[in-house]
C-alpha positions in Angstrom: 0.0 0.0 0.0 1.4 3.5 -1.2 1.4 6.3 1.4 -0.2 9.1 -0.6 -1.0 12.6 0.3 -4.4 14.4 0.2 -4.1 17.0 -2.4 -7.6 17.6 -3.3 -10.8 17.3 -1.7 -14.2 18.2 -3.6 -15.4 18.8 0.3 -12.5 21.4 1.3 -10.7 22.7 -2.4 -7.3 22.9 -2.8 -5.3 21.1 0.7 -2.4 23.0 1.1 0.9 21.1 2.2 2.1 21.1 5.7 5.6 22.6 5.4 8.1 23.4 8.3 8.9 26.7 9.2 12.2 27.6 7.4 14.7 28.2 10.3 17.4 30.5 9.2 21.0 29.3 10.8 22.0 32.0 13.8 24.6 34.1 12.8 27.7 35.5 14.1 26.0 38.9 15.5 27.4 40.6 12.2 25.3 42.0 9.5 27.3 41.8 6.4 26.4 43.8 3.4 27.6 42.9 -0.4 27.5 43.4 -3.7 26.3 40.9 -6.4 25.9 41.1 -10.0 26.1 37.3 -10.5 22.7 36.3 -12.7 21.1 39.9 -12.5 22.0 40.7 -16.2 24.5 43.2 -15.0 22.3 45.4 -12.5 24.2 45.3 -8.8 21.9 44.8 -5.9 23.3 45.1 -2.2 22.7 42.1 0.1 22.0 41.9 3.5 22.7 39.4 5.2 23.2 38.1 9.0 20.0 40.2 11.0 19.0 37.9 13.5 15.4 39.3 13.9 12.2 38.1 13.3 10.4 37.8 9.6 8.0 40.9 10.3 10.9 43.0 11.7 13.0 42.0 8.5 10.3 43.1 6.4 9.9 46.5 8.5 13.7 47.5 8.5 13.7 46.3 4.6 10.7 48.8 3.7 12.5 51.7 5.8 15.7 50.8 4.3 14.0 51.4 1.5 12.5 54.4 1.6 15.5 56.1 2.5 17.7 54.9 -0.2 15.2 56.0 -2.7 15.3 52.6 -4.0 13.3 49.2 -4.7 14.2 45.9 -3.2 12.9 42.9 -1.5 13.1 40.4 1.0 14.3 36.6 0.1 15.5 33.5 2.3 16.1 35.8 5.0 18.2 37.8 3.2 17.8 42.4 2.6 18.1 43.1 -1.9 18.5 46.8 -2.0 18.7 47.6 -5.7 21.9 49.2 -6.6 25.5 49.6 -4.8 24.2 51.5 -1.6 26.4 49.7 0.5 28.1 52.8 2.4 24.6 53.9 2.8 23.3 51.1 4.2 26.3 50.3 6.6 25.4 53.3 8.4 21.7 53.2 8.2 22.3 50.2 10.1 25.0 50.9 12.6 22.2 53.9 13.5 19.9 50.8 13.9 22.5 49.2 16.7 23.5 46.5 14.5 27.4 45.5 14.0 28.1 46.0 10.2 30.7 45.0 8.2 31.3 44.7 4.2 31.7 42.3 2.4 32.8 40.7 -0.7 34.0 43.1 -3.7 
């Protein structure tokens, strides 16, 4: 006998999977901020990586981060993408914040 999974049920809809809570690895207690260009067609984002706070906070501090760069971004695998090469901007946005920053990378 096959152990299947309930995907469908004409009673409920659409029976969403039960998946674990990603749990992002603790860190260091450094927030480290580089610059990739790697698969973006040539357009430099700055990433964030290392805040040890919770998914609501990340998205808060990523909107306000945001806001005053004057720039887009987003929030993925626990990770900050600031569009562009703001990374001088950022280090001391977030050193305002109390975090311990350092750069990284080229």
């Amino acid at each position: 006998m096959s152990e299947s999974t309930l995907v469908y049920s004409t009673e409920l809809g659409r029976i969403k999977e039960n998946k674990l809570l990603d749990v992002r690895p603790k860190g260091d207690g450094i927030v480290r901020i580089q610059r990739q260009t790697s698969g973006r067609k040539g357009s430099g984002v700055s990433v964030i990586t290392g805040l040890d706070v919770s998914d609501h906070e990340l998205k808060k501090i990523t909107a306000e981060l945001k806001k005053r760069c004057g720039c887009g971004g987003a929030v993925k695998n626990g990770t900050i993408e600031i569009q562009g090469d703001k990374r001088d901007l950022l280090k001391r946005l977030l050193e305002d914040k109390g975090f311990l920053v350092k750069l990284s990378g080229g």
